[in-house]
VEXGUFI-14617 format. One record per atom (N, C-alpha, C): x, y, z. Coordinates in steps of 0.02 Angstrom, whole numbers, plus 50000, padded with zeros to 5 digits. Example, Ala and Ser with C-alpha at 12.3 -4.5 7.8 and 13.67 -1.06 7.14 Angstrom:
506604971650390506154977550390506604983550390506424988850354506844994750357506455000250394
This chain:
404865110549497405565112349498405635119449474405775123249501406145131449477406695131449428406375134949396406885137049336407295144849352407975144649322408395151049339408605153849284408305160149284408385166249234408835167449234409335167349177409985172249168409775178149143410345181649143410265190149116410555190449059410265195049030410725192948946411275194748948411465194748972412535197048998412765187348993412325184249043412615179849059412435173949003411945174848966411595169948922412025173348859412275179348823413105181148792413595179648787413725177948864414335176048886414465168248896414005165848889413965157048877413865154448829413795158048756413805158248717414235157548644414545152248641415135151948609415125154348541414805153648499414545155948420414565164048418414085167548485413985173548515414845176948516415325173648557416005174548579416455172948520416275170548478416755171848416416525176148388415935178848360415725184048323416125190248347416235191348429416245198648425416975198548407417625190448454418165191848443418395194748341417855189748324418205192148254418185201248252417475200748239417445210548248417885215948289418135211848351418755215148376419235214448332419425210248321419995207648267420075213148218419395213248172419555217748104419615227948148419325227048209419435235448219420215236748234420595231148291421295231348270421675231348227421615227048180422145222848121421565224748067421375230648055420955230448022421475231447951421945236147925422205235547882422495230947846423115228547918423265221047884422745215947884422405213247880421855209347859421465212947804421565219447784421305218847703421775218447665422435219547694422885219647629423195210547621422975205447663423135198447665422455197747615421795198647639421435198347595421305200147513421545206547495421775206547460422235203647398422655202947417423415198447428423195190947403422735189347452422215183947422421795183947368421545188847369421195190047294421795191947246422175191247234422815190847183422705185347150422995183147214423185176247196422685171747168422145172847199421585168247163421375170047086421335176747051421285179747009422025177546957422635176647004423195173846958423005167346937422805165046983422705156646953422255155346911421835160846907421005159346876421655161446787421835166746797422055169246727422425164846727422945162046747423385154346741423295151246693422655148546706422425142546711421915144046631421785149446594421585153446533422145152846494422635156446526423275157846482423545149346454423685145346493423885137346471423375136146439422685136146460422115134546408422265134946325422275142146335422485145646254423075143746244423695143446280424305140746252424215132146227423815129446260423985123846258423675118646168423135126446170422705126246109423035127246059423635134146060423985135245987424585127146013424615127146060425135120246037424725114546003424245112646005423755109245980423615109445908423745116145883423645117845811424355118545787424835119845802425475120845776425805111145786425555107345824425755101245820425255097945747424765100245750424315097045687424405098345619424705105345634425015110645569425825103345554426045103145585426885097645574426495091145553425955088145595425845083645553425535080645495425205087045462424715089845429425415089845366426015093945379426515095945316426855087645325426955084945361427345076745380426835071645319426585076145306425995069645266425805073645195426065076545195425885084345122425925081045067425655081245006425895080444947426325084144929426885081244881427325083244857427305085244781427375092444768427005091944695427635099644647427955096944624428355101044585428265112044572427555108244544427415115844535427165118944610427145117544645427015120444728427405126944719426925131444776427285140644788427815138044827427995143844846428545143944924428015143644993427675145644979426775146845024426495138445012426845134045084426335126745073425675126045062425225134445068424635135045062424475139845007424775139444955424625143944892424385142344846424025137244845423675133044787423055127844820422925132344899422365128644937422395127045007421955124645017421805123645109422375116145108422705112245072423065107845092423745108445068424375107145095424575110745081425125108045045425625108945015426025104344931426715107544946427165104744945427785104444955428265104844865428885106444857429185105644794429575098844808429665096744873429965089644867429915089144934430285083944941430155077945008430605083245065431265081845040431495088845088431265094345102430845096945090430545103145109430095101245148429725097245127429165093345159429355093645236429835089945237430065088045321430445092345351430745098245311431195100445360430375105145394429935108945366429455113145373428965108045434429015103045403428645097345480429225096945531429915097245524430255096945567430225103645611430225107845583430225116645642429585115345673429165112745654428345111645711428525109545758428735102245731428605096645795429385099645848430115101945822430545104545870430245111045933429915113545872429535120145927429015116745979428515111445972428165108446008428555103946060429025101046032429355097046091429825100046124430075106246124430045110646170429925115446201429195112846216428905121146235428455117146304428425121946346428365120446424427585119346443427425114146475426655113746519426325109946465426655106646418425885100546375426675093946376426805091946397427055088246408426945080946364426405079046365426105074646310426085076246252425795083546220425935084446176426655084146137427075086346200427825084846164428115078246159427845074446204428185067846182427985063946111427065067146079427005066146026427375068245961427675075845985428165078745935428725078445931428905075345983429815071045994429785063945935429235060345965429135056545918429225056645848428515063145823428745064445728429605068845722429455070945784430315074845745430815068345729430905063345777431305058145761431205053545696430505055445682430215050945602430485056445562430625062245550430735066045516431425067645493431805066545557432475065345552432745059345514432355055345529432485048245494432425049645412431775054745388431805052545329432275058845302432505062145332433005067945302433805068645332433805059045342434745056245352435135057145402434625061745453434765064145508434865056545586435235052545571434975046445584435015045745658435795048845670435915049545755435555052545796435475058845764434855064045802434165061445804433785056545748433315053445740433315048145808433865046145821433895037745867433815042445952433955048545944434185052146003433355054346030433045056845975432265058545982432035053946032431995046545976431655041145972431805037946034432325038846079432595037946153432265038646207432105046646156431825049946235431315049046225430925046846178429905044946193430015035846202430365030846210430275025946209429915024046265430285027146315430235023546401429725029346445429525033146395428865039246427428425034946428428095037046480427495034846531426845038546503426885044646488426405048546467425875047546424426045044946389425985042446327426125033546298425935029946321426415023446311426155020546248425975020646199425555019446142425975024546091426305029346104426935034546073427585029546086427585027746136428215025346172428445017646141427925013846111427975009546079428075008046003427605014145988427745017145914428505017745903428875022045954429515025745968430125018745956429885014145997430225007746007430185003745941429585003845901429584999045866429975001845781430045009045798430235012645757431185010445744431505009545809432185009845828432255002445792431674996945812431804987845803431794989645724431484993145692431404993845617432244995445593432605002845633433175005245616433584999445614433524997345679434244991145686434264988145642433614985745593433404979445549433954983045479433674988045461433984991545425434834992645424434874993245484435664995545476436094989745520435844983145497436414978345501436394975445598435774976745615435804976045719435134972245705435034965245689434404960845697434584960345769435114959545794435174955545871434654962145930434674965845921434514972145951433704973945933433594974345864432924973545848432674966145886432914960945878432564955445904432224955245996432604960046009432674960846099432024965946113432054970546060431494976046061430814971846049430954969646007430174966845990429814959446029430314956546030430164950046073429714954246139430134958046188429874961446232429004963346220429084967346189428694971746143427954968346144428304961546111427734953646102427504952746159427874951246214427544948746269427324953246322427464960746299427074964346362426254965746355425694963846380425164962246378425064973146386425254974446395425164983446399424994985846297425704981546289425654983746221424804986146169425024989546148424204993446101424584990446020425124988546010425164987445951425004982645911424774981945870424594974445824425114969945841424974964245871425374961545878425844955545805425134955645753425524953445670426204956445647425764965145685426464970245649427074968445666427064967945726427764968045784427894959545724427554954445739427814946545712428154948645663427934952045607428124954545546428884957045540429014961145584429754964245614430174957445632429864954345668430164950245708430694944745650430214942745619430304938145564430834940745536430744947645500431364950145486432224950045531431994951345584432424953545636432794945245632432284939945638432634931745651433024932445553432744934645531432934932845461433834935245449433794939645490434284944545483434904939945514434674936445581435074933245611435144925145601434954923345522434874918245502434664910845528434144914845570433714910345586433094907145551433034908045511432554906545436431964901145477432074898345501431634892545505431084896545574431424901045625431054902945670430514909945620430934911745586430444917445550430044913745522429884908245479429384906545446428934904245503429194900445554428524899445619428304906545630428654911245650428254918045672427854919445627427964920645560427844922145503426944919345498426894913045499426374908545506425934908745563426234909745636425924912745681425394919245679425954923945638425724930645616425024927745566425104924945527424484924545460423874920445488423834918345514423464914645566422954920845603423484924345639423244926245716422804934345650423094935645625423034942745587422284944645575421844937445569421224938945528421104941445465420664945645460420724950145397421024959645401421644957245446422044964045448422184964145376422494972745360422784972945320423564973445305423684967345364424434965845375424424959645329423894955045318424134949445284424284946345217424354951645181424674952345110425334952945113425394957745179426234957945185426284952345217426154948345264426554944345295426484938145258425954935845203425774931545163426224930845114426704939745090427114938645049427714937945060427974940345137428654937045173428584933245174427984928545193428024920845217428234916845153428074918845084428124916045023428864913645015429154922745031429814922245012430264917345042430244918345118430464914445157430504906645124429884904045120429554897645112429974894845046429954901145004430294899844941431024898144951431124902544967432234900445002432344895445033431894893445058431874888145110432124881245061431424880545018431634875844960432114875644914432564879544895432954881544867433554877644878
């Protein structure tokens, strides 16, 4: 069988790999400018994102240390002779009283929970700002915090903390019916990360509140049971007493 020689014109020109190479090379001798300045243009942008993506790094780092710094003063000793400097008598740092304590943990965690691109981090500092508020009478603004981290997703182990914090308030200020709704829930969502003794512990209170006495001492007992050797069961060993005690009474 005979074979047929092409010419290298024609073995070029059938050549598809061959036929894009040169169109591109035509390409850049036309459009040669605009195609460096898109390229270019491109290298911006890639160089923006690279620095982006540094800049949040490092931002995200001092938010990291300025949230640790609030919870670091949220937990301070409180010690009379303390400077004005929480750090003037050492690497930890000492407050002249409880109010100082928190308002100085309170400017952290407000500056962290609102500041843009750590999003988690702020729902952790929504959180202490609302504990902080709480312990410096601030009670509305505290419940208002504690709102907005309940039902966050971000974080749901904050979000429960947040919740179980509010079932505590109600207990306190005369709303067992409201605490009871929080925590019951609370109990039965299998998501929950919280001890579930702790939550019983509330609960008991919360029925106590609503003079249900006889259901708190079952929870109560449930709780001492289920607890093991937490170090919940001194407390719930000594509600259960009380309870148990009134009961007979």
């Amino acid at each position: 069988m005979g074979t047929t020689k092409l010419t290298r014109k024609e073995i070029l020109a059938e050549d598809p790999v061959h036929h894009a190479i040169v169109r591109i090379v035509e390409l850049f001798r036309e459009q040669g400018k605009m195609i460096a300045a898109v390229a270019a243009a491109g290298l911006l942008v890639i160089a923006g994102i690279f620095f982006g993506i540094q800049y949040l790094d490092r931002r995200e780092a001092r938010v990291q240390d300025q949230l640790a710094r609030g919870m670091e003063f949220y937990h301070a000793r409180v010690d009379p002779s303390a400077l004005d400097d929480p750090f003037g008598k050492g690497s930890e740092p000492l407050f002249r009283t409880e109010e100082a304590r928190y308002k100085a943990a309170a400017r952290e965690f407000s500056s962290v929970a609102s500041a843009w691109g750590v999003a988690k981090l702020a729902v952790i500092a929504r959180y202490y700002q609302g504990l902080t508020q709480m312990r410096l009478g601030q009670k509305e603004e505290a419940l208002r915090s504690l709102e907005a981290v309940r039902n966050n997703t971000r974080d749901r182990t904050v979000a429960y903390l947040a919740r179980q914090v509010i079932a505590e308030h109600y207990i306190e200020t005369g709303n067992p019916k409201g605490a009871r709704e929080i925590l019951e829930e609370m109990i039965k969502d299998p998501q929950c990360a919280l001890p579930k003794s702790m939550l019983q512990l509330d609960l008991a209170r919360a029925l106590e509140g609503l003079g249900k006495r006889d259901e708190a001492i079952k929870i109560l007992r449930e709780a001492r049971d289920g607890s093991g050797r937490s170090m919940l069961v001194s407390m719930i060993v000594q509600e259960l007493n009380k309870l148990e005690g009134n009961a007979r009474q």
